[in-house]
C-alpha positions in Angstrom: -59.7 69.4 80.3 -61.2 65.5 81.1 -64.5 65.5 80.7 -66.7 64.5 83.2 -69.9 62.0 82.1 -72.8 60.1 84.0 -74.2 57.6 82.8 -77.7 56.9 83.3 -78.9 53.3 84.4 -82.7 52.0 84.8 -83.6 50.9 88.3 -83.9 46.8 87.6 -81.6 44.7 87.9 -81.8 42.5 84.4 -82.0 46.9 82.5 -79.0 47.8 84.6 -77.0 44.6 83.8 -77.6 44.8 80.8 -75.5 47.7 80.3 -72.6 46.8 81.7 -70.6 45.9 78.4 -71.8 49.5 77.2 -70.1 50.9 80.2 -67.1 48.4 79.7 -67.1 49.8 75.7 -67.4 53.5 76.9 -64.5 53.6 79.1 -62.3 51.1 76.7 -62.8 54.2 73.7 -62.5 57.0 76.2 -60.4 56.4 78.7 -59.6 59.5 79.6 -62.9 60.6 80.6 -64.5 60.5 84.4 -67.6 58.3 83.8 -69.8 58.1 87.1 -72.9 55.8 86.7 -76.3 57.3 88.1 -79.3 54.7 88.4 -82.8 55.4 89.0 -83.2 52.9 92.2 -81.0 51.3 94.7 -81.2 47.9 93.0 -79.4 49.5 89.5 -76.9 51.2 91.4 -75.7 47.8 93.3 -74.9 45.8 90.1 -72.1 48.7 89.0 -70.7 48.6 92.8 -66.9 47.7 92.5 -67.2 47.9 88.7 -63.5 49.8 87.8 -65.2 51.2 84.4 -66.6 54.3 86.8 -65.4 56.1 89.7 -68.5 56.4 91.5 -71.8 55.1 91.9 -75.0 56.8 92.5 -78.7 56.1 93.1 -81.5 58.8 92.0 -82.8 58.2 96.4 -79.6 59.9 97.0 -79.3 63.1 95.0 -81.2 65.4 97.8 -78.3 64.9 99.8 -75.8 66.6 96.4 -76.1 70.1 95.8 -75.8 71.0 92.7 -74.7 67.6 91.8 -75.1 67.6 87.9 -73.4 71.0 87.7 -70.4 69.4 86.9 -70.9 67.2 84.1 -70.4 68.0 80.6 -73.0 65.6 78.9 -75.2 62.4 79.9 -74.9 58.8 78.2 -78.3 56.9 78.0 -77.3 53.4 76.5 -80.9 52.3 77.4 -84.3 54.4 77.8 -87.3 54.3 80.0 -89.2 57.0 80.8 -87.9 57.8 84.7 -84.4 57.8 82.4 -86.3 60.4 80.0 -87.6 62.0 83.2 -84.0 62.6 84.5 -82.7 63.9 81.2 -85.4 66.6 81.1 -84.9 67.4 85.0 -81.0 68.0 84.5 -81.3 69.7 81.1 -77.4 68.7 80.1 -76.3 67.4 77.0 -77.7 63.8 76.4 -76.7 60.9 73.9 -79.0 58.3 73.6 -79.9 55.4 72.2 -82.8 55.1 69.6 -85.9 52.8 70.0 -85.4 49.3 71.0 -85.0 46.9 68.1 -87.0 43.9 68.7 -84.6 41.9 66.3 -81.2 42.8 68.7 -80.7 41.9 72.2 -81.1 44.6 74.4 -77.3 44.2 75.4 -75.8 44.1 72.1 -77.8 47.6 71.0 -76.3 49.6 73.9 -72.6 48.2 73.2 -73.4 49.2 69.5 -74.6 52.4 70.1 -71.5 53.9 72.2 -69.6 52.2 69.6 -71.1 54.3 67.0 -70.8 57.2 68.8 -67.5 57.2 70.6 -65.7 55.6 67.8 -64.4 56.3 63.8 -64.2 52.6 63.7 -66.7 51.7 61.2 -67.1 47.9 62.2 -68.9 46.8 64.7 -67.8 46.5 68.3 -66.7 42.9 69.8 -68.9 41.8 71.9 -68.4 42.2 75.3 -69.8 39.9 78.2 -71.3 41.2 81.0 -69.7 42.6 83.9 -70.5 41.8 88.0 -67.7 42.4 90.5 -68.2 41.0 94.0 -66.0 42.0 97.0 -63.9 39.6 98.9 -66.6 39.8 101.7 -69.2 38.7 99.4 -66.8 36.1 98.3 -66.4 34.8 101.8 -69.9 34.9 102.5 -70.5 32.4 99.2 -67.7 30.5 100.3 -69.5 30.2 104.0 -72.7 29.2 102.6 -71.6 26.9 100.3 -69.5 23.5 100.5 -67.3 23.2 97.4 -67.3 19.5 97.5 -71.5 19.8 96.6 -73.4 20.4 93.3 -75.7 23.3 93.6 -78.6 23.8 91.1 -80.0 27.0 91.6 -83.9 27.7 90.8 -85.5 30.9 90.4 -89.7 30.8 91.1 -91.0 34.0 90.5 -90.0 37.0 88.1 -89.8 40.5 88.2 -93.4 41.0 88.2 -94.3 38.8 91.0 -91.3 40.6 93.4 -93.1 43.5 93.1 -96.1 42.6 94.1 -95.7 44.4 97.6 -99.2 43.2 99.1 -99.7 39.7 99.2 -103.2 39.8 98.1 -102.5 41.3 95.1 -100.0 39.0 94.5 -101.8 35.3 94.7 -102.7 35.6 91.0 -99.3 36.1 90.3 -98.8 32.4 90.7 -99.5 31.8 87.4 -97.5 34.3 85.9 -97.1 33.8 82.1 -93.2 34.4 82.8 -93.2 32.0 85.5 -93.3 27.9 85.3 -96.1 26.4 87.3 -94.6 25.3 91.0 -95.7 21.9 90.9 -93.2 21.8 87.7 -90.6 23.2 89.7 -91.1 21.1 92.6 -90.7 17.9 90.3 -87.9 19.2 89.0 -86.2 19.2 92.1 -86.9 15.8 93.1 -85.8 14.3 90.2 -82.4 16.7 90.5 -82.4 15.2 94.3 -82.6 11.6 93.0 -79.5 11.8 91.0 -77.2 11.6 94.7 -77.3 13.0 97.8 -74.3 15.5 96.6 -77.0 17.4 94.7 -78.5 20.5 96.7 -81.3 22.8 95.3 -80.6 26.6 96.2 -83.8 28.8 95.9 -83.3 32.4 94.9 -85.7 34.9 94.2 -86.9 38.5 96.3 -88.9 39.3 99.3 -92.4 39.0 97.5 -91.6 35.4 96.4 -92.0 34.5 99.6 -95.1 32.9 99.4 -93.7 30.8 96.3 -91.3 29.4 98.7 -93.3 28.3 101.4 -95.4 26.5 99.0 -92.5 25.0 97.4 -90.3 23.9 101.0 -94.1 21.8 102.4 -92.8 19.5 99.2 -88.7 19.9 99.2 -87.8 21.3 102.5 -84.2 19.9 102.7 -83.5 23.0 100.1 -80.5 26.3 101.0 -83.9 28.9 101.1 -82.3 32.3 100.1 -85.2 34.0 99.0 -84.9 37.7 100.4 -82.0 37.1 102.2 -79.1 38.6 100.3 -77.7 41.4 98.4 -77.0 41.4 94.6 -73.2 41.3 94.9 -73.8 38.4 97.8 -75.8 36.5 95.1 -73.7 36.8 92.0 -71.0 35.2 94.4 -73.1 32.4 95.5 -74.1 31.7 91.8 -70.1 31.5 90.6 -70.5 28.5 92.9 -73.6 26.8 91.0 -73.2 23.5 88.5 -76.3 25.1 86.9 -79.2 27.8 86.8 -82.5 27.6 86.1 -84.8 30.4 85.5 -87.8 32.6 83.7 -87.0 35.5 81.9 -85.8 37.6 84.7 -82.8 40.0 86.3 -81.1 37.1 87.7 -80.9 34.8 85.0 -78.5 38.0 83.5 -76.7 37.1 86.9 -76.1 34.0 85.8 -74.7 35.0 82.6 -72.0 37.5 84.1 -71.5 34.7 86.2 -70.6 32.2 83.3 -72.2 29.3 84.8 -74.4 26.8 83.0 -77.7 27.8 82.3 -81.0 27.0 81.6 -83.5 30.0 80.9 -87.6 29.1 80.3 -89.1 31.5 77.7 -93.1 31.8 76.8 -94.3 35.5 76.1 -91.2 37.5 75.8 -88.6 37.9 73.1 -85.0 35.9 73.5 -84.2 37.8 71.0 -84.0 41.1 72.8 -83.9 39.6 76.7 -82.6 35.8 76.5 -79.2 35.1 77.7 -76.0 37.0 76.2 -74.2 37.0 75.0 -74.1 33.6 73.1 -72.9 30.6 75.0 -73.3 26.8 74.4 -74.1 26.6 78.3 -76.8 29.3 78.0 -79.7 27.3 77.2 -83.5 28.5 76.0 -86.1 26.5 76.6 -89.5 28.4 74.6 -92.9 27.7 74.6 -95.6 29.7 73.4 -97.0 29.2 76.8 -94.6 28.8 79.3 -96.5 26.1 81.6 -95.7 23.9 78.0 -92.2 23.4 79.0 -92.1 20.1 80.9 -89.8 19.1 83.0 -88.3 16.1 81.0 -87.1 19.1 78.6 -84.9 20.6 81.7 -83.8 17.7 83.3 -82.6 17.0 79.6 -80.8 20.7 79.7 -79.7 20.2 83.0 -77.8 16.8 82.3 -76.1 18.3 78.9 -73.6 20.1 80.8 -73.0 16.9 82.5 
């Protein structure tokens, strides 16, 4: 009889990503098996929409609507944990597999893909490394297409983080302009310029979630002639949009993983968190880390330099 297994996802989007080769890995060594993919927001259930390595796709928000819905699995994969994924093994009391405690020393990525290697294979090597996986519908391929001019060069720029999206009041959110993730604006905003100066085919596209707002309107009183997506589209709208991009350039956040299952040249700023476990992946000569201790360090002579190098 095929066994029937969810697997469980974490509600960001950078977590959920990040899984996507362990998915890929699962269903390559059991193919035979039903794998649906269960995430513990909306946001981690978009990034496995489309993805052919499950059959279905569900979000924790929905569950009240399934009765009896983890009756009929026979176990639960956790390539990654957090404690709402801890709280959802306990809830469902089935059969779990998951994977130890993060190694600081391994990217995040490459530990999930190793763990359902070692448990859903005799192979005694270690896996190949699998890139990440994004699969956007022809609609969200038109809607790139719309927005975009092919005969242009978009960079993209990213100026908030996770922890500043989140921020759902905006009062509580004004210190969050000088994130430690996040480069200072008045960086940012040179940066553009000097990207602007290099021909009128250049076009900055700003992307980033409802919260970052305020970023944005700070950012357009200095570079208004900019494509302002911030808020406005869907993850599987976005990857499409970024497929179109000469080049990205980002904190350490969920869409510079975007940009990675996207393949496009990159250029991610690091300060307090470790590449080695978050940075780009998997390795790429156009995924580019720029580190500083403190990221407001980084100036913007060092990314215009990144920038041109893919030139």
């Amino acid at each position: 009889m095929k066994k029937k297994v969810l697997f469980l996802v974490p509600g960001r989007l950078g977590d959920a990503l990040m899984l996507s080769p362990a998915l890929a890995q699962l269903k390559q060594l059991q193919p035979q098996y039903e794998i649906n993919v269960l995430a513990t927001s909306p946001l981690g259930a978009d990034i496995f929409k489309n993805n052919p390595n499950c059959t279905q796709v569900y979000a924790v928000t929905e569950l009240a609507k399934q009765h009896n819905f983890i009756e009929p699995y026979d176990f639960l994969v956790a390539a990654h944990r957090d404690n709402k994924i801890l709280e959802l093994s306990n809830k469902f009391a089935k059969p779990l597999l998951i994977v130890g405690a993060a190694d600081s020393e391994k990217h995040q990525a490459q530990q999930a893909l190793e763990f359902i290697h070692q448990v859903f294979s005799d192979d005694p090597h270690k896996p190949n490394t699998l890139c990440y996986q994004l699969f956007p519908s022809q609609d969200e391929e038109s809607y790139a297409a719309r927005l975009l001019d092919e005969n242009r060069r978009y960079i993209g720029l990213h100026l908030g983080c996770h922890s500043v999206n989140k921020k759902i009041n905006p009062y509580a959110w004004l210190p969050m302009k000088q994130h430690k993730k996040v480069w200072p604006l008045k960086k940012l905003v040179e940066l553009a310029k000097q990207i602007k100066l290099q021909g009128n085919n250049y076009q900055i596209v700003l992307t980033g979630g409802n919260n970052e707002r305020y970023l944005a309107e700070d950012f357009l009183k200095h570079v208004p002639d900019v494509i302002d997506l911030i808020g406005k589209t869907e993850p599987m709208q976005l990857a499409a949009v970024m497929r179109r991009f000469s080049a990205y350039v980002c904190p350490d956040t969920g869409t510079m993983h975007m940009a990675c299952a996207m393949n496009i040249p990159l250029v991610a700023l690091f300060g307090p968190t470790n590449a080695k476990r978050t940075g780009p992946y998997p390795p790429n000569k156009n995924f580019k880390v720029i580190y500083s201790e403190n990221t407001s360090d980084i100036t913007v002579q060092e990314v215009m330099s990144a920038l041109n190098s893919f030139e």
